[in-house]
HTML snippet that shows the backbone in 3Dmol.js (N, CA, C, O; Angstrom):
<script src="https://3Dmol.org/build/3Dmol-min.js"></script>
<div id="view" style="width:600px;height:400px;position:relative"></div>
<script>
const pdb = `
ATOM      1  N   UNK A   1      47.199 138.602  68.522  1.00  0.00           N
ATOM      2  CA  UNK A   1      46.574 137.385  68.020  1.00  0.00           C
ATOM      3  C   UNK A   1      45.448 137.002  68.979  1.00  0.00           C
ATOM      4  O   UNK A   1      45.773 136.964  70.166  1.00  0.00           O
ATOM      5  N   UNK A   2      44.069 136.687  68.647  1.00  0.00           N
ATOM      6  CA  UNK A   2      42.910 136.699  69.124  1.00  0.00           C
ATOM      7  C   UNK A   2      42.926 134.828  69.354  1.00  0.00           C
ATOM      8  O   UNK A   2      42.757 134.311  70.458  1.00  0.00           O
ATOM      9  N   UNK A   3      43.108 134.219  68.364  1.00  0.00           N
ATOM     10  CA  UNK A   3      43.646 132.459  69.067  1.00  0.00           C
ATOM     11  C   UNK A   3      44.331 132.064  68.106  1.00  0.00           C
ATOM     12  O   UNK A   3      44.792 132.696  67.155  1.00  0.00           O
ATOM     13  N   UNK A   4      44.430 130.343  68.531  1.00  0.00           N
ATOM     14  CA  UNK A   4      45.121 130.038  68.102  1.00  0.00           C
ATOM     15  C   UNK A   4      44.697 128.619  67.392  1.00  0.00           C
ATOM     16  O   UNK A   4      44.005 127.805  68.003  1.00  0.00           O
ATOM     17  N   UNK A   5      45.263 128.335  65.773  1.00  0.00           N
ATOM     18  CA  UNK A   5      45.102 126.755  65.385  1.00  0.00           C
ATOM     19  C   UNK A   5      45.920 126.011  66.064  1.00  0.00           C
ATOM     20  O   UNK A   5      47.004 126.353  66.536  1.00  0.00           O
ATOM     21  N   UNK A   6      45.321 124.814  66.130  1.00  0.00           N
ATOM     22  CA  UNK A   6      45.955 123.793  66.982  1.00  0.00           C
ATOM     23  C   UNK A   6      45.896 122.314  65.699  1.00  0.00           C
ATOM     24  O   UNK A   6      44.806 121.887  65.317  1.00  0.00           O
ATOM     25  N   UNK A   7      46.950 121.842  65.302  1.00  0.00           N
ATOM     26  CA  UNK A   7      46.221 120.726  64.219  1.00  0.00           C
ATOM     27  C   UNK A   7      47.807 120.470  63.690  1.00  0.00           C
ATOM     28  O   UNK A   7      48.584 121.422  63.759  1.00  0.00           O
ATOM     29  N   UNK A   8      48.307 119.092  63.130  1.00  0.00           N
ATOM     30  CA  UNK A   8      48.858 118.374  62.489  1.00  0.00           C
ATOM     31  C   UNK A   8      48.866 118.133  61.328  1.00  0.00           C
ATOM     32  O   UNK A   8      47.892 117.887  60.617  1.00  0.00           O
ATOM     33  N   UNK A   9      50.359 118.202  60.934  1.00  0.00           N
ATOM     34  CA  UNK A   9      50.502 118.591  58.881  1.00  0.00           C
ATOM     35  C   UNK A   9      51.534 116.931  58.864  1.00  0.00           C
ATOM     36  O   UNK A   9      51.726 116.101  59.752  1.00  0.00           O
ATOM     37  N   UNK A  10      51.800 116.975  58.053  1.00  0.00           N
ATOM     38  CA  UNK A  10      53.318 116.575  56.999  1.00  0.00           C
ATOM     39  C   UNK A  10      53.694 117.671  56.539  1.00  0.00           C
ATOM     40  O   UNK A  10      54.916 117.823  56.553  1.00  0.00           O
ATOM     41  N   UNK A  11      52.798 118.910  55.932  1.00  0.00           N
ATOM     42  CA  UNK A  11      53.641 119.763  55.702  1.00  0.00           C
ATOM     43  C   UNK A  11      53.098 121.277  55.869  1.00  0.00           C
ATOM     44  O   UNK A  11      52.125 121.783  55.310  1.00  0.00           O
ATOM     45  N   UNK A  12      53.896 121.796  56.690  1.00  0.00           N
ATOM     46  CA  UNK A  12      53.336 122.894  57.523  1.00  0.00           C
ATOM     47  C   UNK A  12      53.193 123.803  56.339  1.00  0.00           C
ATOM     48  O   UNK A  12      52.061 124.277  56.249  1.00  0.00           O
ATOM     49  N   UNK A  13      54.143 124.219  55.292  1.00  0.00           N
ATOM     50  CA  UNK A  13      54.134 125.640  54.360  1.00  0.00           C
ATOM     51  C   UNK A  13      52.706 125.509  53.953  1.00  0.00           C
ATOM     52  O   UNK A  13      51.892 126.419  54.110  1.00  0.00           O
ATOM     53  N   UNK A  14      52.321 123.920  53.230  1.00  0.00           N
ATOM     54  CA  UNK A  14      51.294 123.843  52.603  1.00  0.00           C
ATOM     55  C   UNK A  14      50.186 123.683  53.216  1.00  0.00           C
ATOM     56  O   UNK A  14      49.247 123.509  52.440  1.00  0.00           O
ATOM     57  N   UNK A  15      49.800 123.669  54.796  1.00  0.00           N
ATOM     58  CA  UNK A  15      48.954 123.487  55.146  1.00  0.00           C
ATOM     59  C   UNK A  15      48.615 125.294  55.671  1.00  0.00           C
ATOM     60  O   UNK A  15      47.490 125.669  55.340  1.00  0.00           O
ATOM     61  N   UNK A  16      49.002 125.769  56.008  1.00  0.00           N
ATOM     62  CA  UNK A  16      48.766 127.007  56.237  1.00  0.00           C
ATOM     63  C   UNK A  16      48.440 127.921  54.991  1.00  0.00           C
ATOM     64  O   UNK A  16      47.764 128.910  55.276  1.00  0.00           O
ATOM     65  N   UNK A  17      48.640 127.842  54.240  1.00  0.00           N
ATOM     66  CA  UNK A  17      48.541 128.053  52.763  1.00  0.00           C
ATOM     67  C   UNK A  17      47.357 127.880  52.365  1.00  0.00           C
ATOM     68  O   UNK A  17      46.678 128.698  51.744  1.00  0.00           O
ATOM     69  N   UNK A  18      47.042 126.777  52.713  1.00  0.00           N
ATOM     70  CA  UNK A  18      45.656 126.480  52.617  1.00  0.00           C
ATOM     71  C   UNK A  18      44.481 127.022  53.427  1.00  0.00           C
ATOM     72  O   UNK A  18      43.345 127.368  53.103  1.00  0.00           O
ATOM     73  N   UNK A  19      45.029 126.987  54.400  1.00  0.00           N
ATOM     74  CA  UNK A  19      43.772 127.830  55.787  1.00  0.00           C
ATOM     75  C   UNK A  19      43.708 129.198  55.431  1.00  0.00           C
ATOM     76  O   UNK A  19      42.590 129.616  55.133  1.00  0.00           O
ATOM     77  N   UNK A  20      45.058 130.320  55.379  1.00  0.00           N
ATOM     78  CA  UNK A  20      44.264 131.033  54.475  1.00  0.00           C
ATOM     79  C   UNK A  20      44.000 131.613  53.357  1.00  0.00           C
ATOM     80  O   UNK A  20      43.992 132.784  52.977  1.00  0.00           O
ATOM     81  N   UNK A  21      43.720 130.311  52.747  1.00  0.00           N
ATOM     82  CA  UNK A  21      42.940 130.638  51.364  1.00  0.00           C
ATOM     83  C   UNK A  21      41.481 130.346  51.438  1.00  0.00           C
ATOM     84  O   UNK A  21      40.549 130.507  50.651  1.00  0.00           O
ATOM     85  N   UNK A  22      41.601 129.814  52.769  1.00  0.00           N
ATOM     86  CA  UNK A  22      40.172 129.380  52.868  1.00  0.00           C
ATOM     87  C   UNK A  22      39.632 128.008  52.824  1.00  0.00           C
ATOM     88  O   UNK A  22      38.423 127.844  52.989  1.00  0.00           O
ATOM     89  N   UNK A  23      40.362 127.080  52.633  1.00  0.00           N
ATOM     90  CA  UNK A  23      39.821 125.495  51.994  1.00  0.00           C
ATOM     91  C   UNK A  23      39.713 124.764  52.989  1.00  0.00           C
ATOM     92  O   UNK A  23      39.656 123.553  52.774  1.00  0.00           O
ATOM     93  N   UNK A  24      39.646 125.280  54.462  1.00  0.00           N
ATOM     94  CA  UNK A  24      39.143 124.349  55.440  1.00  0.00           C
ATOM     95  C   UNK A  24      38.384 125.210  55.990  1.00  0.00           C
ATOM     96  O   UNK A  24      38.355 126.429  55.823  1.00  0.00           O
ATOM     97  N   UNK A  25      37.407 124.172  57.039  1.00  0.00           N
ATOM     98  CA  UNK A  25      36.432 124.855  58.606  1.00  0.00           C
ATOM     99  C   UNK A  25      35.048 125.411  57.908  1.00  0.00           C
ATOM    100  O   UNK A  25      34.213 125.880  58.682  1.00  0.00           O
ATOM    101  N   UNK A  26      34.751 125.393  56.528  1.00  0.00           N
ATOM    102  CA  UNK A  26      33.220 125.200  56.621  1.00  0.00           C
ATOM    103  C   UNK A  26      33.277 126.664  56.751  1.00  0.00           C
ATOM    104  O   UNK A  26      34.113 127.339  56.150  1.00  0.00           O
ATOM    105  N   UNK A  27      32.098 127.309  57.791  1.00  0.00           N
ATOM    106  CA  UNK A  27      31.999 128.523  57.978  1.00  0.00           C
ATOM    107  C   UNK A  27      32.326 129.417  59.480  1.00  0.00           C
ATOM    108  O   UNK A  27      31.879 130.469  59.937  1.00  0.00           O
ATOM    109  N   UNK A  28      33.478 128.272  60.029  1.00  0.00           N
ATOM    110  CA  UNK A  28      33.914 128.282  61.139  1.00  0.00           C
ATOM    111  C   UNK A  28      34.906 129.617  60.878  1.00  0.00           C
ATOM    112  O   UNK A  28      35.104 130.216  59.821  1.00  0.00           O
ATOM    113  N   UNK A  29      35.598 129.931  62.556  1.00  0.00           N
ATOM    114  CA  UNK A  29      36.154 131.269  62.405  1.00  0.00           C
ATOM    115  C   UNK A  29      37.741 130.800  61.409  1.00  0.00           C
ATOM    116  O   UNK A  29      38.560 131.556  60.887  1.00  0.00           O
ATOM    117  N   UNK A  30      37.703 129.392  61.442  1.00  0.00           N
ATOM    118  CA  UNK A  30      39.316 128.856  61.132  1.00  0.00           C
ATOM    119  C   UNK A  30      39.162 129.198  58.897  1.00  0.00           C
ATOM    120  O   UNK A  30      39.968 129.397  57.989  1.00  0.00           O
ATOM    121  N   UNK A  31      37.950 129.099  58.998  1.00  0.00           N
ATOM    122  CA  UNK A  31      37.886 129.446  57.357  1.00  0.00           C
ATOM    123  C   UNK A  31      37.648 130.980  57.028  1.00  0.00           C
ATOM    124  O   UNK A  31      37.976 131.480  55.952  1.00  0.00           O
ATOM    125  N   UNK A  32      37.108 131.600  57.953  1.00  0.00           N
ATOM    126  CA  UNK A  32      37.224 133.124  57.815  1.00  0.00           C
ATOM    127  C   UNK A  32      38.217 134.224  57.543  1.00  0.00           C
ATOM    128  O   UNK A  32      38.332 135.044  56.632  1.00  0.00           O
ATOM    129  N   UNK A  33      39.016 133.917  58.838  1.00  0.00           N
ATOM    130  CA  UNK A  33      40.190 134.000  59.000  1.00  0.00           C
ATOM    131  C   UNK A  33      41.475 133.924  57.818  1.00  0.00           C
ATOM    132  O   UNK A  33      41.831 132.799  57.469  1.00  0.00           O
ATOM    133  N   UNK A  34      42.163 135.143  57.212  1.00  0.00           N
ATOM    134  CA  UNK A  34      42.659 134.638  56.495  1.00  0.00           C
ATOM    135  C   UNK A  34      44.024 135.130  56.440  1.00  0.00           C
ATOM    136  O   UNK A  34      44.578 135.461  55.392  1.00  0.00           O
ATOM    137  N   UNK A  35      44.668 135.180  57.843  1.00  0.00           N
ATOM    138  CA  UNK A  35      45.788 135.715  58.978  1.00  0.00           C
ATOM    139  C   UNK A  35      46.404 134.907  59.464  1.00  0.00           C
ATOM    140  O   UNK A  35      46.969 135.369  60.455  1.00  0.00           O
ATOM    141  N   UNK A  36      46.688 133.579  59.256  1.00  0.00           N
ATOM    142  CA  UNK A  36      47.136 132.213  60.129  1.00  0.00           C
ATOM    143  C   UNK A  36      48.432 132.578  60.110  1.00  0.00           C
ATOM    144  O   UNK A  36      48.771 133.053  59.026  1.00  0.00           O
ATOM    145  N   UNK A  37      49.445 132.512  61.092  1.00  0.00           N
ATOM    146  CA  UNK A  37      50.966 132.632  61.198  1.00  0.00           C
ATOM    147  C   UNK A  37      51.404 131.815  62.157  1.00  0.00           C
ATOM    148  O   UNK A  37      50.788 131.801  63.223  1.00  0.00           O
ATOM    149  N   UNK A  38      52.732 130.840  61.943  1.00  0.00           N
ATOM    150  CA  UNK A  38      53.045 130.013  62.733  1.00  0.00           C
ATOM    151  C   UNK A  38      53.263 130.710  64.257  1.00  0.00           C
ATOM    152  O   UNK A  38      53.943 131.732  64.166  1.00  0.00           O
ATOM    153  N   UNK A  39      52.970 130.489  65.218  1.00  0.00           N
ATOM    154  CA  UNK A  39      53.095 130.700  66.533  1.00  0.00           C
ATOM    155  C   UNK A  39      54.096 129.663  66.921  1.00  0.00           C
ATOM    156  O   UNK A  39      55.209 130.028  67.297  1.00  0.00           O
ATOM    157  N   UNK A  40      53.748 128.251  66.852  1.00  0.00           N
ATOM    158  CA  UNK A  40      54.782 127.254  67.469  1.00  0.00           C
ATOM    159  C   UNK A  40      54.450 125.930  66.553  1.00  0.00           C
ATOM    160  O   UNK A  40      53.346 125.445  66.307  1.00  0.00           O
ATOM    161  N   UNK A  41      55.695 125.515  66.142  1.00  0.00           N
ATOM    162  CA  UNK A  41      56.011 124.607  65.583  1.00  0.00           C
ATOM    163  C   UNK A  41      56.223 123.710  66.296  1.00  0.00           C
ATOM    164  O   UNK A  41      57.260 123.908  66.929  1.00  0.00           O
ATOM    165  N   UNK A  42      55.517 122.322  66.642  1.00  0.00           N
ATOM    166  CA  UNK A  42      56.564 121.397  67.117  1.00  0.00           C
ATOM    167  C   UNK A  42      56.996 119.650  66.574  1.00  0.00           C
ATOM    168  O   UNK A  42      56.375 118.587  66.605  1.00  0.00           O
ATOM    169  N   UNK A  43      58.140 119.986  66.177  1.00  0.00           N
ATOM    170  CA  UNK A  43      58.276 118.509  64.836  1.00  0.00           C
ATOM    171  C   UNK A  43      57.935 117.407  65.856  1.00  0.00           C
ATOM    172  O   UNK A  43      58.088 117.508  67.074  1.00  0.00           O
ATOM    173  N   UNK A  44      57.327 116.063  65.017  1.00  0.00           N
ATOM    174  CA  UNK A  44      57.584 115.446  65.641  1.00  0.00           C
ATOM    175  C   UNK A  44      58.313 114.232  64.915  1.00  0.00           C
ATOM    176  O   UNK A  44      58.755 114.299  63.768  1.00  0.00           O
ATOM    177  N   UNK A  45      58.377 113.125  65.730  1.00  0.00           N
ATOM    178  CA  UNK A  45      58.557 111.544  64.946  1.00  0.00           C
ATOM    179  C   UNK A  45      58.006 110.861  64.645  1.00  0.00           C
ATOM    180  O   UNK A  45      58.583 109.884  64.168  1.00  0.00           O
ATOM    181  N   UNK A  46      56.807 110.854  64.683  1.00  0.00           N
ATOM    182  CA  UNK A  46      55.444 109.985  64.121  1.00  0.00           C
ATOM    183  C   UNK A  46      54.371 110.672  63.879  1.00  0.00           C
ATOM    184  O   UNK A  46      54.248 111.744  64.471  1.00  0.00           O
ATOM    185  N   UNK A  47      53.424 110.271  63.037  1.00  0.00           N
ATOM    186  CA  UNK A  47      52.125 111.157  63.015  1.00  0.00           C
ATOM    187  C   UNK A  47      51.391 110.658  64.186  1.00  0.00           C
ATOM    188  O   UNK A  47      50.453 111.444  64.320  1.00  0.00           O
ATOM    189  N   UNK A  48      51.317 109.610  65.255  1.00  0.00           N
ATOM    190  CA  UNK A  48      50.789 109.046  65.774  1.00  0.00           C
ATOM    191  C   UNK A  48      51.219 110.366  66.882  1.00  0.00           C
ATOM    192  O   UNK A  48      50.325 111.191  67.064  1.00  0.00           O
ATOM    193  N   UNK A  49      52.221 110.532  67.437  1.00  0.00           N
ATOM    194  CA  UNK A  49      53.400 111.115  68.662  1.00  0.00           C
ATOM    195  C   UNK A  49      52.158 112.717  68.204  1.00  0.00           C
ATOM    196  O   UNK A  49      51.553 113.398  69.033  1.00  0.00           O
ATOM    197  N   UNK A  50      52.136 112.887  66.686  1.00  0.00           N
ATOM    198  CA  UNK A  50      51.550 114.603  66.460  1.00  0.00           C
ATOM    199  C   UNK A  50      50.062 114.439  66.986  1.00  0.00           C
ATOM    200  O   UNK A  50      49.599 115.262  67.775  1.00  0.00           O
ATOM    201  N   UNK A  51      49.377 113.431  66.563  1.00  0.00           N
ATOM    202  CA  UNK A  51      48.168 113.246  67.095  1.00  0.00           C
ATOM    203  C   UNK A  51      47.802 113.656  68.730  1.00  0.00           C
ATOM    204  O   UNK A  51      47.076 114.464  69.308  1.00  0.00           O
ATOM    205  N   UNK A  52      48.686 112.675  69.058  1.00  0.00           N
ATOM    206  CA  UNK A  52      48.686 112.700  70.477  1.00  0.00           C
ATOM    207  C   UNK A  52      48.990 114.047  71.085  1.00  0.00           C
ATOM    208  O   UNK A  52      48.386 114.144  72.153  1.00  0.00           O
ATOM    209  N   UNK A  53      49.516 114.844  70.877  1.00  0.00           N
ATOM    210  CA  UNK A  53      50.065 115.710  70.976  1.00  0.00           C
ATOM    211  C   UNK A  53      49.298 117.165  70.704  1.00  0.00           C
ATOM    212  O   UNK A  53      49.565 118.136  71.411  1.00  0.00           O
ATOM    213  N   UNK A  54      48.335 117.239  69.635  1.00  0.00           N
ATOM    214  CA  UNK A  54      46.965 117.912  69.234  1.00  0.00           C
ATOM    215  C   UNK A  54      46.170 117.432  70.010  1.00  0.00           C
ATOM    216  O   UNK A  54      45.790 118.446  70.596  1.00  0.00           O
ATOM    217  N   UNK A  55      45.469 116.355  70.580  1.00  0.00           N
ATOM    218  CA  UNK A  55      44.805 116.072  70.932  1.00  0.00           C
ATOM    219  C   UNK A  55      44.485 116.779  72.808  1.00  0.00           C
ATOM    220  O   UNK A  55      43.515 117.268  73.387  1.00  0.00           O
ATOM    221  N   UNK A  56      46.049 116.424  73.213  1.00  0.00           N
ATOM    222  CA  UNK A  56      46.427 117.146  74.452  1.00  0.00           C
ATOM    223  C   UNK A  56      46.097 118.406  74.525  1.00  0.00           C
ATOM    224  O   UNK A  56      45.290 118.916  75.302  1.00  0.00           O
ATOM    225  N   UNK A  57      46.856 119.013  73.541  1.00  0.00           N
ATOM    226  CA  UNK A  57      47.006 120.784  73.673  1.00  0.00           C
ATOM    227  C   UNK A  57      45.218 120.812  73.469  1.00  0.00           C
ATOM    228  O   UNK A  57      44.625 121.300  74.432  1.00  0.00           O
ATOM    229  N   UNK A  58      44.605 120.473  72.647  1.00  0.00           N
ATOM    230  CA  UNK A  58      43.389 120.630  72.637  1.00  0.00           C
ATOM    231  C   UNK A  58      42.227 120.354  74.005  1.00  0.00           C
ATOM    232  O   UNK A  58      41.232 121.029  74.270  1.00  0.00           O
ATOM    233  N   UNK A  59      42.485 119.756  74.358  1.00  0.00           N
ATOM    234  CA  UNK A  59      42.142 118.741  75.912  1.00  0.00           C
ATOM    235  C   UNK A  59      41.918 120.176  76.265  1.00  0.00           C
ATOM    236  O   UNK A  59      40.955 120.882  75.966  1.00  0.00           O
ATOM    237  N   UNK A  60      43.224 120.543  77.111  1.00  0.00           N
ATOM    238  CA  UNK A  60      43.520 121.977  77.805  1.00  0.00           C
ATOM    239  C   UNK A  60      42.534 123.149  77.466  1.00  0.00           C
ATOM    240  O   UNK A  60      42.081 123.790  78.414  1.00  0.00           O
ATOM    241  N   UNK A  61      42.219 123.430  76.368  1.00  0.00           N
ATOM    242  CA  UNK A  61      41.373 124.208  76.136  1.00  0.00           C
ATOM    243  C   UNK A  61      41.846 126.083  76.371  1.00  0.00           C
ATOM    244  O   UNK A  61      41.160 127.101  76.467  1.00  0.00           O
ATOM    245  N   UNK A  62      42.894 125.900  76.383  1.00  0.00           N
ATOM    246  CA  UNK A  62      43.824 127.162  77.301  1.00  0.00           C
ATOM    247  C   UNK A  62      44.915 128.022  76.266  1.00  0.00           C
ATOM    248  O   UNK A  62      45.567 127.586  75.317  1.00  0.00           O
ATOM    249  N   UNK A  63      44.872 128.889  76.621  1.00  0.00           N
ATOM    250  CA  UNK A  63      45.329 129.674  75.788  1.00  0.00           C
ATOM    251  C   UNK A  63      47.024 129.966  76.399  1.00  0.00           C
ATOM    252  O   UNK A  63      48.133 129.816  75.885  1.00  0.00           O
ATOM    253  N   UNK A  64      46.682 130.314  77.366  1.00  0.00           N
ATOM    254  CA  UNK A  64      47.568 130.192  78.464  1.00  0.00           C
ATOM    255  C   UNK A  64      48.719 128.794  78.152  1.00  0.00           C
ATOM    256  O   UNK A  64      49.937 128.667  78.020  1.00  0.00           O
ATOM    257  N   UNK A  65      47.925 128.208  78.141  1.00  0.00           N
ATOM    258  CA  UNK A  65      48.723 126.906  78.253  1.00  0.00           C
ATOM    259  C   UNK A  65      49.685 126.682  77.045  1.00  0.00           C
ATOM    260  O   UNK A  65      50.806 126.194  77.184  1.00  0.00           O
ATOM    261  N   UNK A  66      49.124 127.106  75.760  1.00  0.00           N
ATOM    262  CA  UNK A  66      49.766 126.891  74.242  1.00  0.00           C
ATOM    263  C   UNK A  66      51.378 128.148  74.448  1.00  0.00           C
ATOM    264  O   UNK A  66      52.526 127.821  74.145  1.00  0.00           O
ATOM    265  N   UNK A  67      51.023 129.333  74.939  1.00  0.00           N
ATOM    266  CA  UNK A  67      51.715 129.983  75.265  1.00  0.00           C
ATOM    267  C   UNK A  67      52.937 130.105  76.290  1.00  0.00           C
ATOM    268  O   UNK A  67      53.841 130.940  76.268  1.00  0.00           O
ATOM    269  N   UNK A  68      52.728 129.032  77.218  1.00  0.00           N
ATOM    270  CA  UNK A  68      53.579 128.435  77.854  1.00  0.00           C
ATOM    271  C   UNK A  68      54.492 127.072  77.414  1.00  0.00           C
ATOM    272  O   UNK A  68      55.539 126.574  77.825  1.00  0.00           O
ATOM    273  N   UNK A  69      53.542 126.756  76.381  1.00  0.00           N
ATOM    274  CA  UNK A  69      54.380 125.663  75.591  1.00  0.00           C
ATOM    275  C   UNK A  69      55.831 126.355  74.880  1.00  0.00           C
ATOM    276  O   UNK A  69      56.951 125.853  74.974  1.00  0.00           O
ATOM    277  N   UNK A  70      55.603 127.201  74.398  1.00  0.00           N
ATOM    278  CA  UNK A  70      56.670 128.306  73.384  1.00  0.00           C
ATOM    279  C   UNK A  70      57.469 128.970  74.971  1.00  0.00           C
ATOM    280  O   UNK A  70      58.677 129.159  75.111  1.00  0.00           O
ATOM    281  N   UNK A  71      56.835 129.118  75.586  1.00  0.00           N
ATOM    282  CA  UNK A  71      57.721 129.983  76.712  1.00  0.00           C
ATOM    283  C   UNK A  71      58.760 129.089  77.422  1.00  0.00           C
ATOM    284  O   UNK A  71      59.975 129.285  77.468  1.00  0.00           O
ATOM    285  N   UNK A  72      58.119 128.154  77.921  1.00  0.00           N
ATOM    286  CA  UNK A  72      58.459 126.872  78.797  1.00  0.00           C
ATOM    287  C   UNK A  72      59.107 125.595  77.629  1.00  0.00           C
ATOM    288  O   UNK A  72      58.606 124.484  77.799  1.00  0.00           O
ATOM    289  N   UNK A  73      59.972 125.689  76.699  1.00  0.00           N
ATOM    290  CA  UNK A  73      60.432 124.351  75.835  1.00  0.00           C
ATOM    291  C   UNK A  73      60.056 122.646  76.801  1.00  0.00           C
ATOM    292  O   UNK A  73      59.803 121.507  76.408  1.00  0.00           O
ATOM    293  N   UNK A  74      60.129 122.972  77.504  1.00  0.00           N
ATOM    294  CA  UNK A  74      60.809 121.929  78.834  1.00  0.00           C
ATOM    295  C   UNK A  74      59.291 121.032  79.131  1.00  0.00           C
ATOM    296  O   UNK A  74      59.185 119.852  79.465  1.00  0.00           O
ATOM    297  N   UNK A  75      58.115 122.122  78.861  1.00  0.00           N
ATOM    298  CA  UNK A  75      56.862 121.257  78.659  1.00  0.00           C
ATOM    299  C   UNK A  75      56.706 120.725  77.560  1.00  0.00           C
ATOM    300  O   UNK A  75      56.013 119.711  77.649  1.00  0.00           O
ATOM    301  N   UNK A  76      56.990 120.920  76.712  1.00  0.00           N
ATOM    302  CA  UNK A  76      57.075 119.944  75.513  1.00  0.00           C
ATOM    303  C   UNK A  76      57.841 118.630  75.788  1.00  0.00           C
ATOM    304  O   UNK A  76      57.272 117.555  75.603  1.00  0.00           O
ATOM    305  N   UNK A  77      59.143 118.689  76.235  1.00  0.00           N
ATOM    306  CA  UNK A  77      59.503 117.238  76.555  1.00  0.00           C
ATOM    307  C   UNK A  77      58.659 116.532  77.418  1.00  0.00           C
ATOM    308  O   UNK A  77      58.546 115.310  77.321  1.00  0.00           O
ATOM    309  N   UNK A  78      57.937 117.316  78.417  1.00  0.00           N
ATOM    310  CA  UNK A  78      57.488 116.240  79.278  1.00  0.00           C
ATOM    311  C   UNK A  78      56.215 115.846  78.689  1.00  0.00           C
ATOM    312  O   UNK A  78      55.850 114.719  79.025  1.00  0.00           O
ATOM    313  N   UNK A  79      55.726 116.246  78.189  1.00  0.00           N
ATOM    314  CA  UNK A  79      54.293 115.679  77.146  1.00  0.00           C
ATOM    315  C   UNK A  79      54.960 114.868  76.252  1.00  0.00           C
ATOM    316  O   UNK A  79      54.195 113.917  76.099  1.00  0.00           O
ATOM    317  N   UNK A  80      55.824 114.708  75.652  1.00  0.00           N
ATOM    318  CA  UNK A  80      56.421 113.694  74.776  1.00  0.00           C
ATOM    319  C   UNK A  80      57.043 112.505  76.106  1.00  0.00           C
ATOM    320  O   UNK A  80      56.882 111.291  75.979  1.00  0.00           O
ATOM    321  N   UNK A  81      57.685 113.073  77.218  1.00  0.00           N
ATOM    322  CA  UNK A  81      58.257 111.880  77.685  1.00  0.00           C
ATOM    323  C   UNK A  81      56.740 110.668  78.011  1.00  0.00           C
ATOM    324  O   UNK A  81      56.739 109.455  77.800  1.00  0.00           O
ATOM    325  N   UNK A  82      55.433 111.631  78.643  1.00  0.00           N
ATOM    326  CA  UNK A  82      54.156 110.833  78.893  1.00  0.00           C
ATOM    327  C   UNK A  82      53.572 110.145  78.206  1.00  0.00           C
ATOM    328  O   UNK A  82      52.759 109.303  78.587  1.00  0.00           O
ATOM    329  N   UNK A  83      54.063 110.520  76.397  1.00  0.00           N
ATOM    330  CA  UNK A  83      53.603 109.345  75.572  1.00  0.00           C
ATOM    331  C   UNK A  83      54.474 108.427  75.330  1.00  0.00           C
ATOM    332  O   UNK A  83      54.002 107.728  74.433  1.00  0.00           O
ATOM    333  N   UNK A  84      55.628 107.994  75.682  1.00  0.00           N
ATOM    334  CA  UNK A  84      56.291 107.097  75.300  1.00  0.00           C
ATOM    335  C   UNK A  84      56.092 106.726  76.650  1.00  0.00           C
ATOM    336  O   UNK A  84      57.303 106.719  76.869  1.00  0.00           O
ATOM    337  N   UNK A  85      55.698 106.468  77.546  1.00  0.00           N
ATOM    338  CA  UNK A  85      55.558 105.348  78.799  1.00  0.00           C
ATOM    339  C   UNK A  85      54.442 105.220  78.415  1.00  0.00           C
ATOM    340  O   UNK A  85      53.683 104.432  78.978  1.00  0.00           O
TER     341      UNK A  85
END
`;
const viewer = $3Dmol.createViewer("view");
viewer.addModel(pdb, "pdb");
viewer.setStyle({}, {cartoon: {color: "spectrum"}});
viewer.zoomTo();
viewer.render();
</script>
């Protein structure tokens, strides 16, 4: 896998479904692309908590880093414990 989407559903089957068929990103590589497979799921409890949460992993800019999210579970809590303080 060459990268990775980073982005927030209500509903994951149907949103991937959609990417590749093509119906997002314009003429970006995310609409080209028509290979999307879940890498890491992570539910949350609010759309607000998912926001926050895309927004982070995005911050990072790291590839590395998304990959350590799935490796490391344990960073996921602590990015969730930083938004609830």
């Amino acid at each position: 896998m060459n990268r990775y989407y980073v982005g927030h559903t209500s509903d994951f089957e149907q949103r991937i479904k959609m990417h590749n068929d093509g119906h997002f990103g314009g003429k970006t590589y995310t609409r080209r692309a028509k290979d999307w497979e879940e890498f890491l799921l992570i539910p949350c409890s609010t759309a607000k908590l998912a926001v926050y949460l895309e927004m982070k992993i995005k911050r990072m800019k790291s590839r590395k880093y998304i990959e350590n999210l799935k490796r490391y579970p344990d960073l996921i809590k602590k990015i969730i414990r930083e938004y609830d303080n």
